[in-house]
C-alpha positions in Angstrom: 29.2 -16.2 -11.9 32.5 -16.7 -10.2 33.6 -16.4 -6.3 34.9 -13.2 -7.4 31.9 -11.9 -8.6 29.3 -12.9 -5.6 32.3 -11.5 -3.1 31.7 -7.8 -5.3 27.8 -8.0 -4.7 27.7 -9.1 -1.3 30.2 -5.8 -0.6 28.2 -3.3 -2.6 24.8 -4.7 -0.9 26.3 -4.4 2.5 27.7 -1.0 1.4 24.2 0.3 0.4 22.7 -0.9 3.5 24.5 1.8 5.5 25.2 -0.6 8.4 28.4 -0.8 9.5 30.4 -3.9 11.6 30.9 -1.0 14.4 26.9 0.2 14.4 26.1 -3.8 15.5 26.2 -4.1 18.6 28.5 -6.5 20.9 25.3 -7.9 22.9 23.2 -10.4 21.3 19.7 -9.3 20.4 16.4 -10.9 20.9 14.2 -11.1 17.0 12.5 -7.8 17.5 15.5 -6.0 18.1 17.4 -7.2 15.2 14.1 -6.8 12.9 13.7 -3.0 14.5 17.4 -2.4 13.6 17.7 -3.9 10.4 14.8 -1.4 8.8 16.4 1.6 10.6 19.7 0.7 9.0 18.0 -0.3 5.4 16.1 2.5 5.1 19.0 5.2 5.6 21.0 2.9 2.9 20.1 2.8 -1.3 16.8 3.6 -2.5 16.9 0.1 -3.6 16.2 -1.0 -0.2 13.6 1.3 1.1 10.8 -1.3 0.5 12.8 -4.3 2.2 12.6 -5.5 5.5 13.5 -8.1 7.6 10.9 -10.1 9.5 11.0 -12.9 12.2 9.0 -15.1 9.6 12.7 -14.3 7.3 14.9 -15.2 10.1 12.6 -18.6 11.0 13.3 -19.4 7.3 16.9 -18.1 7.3 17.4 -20.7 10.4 15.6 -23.8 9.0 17.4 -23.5 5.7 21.0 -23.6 7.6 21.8 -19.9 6.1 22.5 -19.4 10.2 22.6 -21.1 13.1 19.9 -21.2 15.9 19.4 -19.1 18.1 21.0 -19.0 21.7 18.2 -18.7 24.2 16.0 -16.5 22.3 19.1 -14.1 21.0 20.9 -13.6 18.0 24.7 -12.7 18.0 26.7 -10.6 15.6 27.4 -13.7 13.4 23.4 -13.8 13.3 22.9 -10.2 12.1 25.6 -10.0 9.6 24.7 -13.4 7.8 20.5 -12.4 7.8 21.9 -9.2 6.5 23.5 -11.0 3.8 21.1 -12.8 2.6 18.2 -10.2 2.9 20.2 -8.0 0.9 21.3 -10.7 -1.6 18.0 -11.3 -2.5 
């Protein structure tokens, strides 16, 4: 698979998720709110995603493995949300 390719997957699977860049919000969010918001969002998004969720457990991982960067005492940013996004829906 090419760059090309992965770019075309990563925008349909952030298009199916039904969350848009305006709908996150501009404060940074503690893990329950970003878990809370990211099933609201996936749910209302493609079928395919109505039995996926995001849990602190994912996020711990997502974190450790250097798919994002720590947190910021205790709270995500936007960068946060979109790249767990990403990789939840990637999966």
């Amino acid at each position: 698979m090419n760059n090309e390719q992965i770019r075309e997957i990563a925008l349909d699977a952030l298009n199916d998720a039904e969350l848009r860049s305006s709908e996150i919000p501009n404060i940074d969010l503690y893990v329950d709110q970003i878990t809370s918001l990211m099933a609201d969002k996936l749910k209302e998004g493609s079928s395919r995603f109505e039995d996926r969720v995001l849990t602190k457990t994912m996020i711990n991982n997502y974190v450790k493995m250097k798919l994002a960067a720590p947190a910021v005492k205790k709270k995500y940013d936007r960068e946060h949300m979109v790249r767990f996004l990403m990789v939840c829906l990637m999966k």
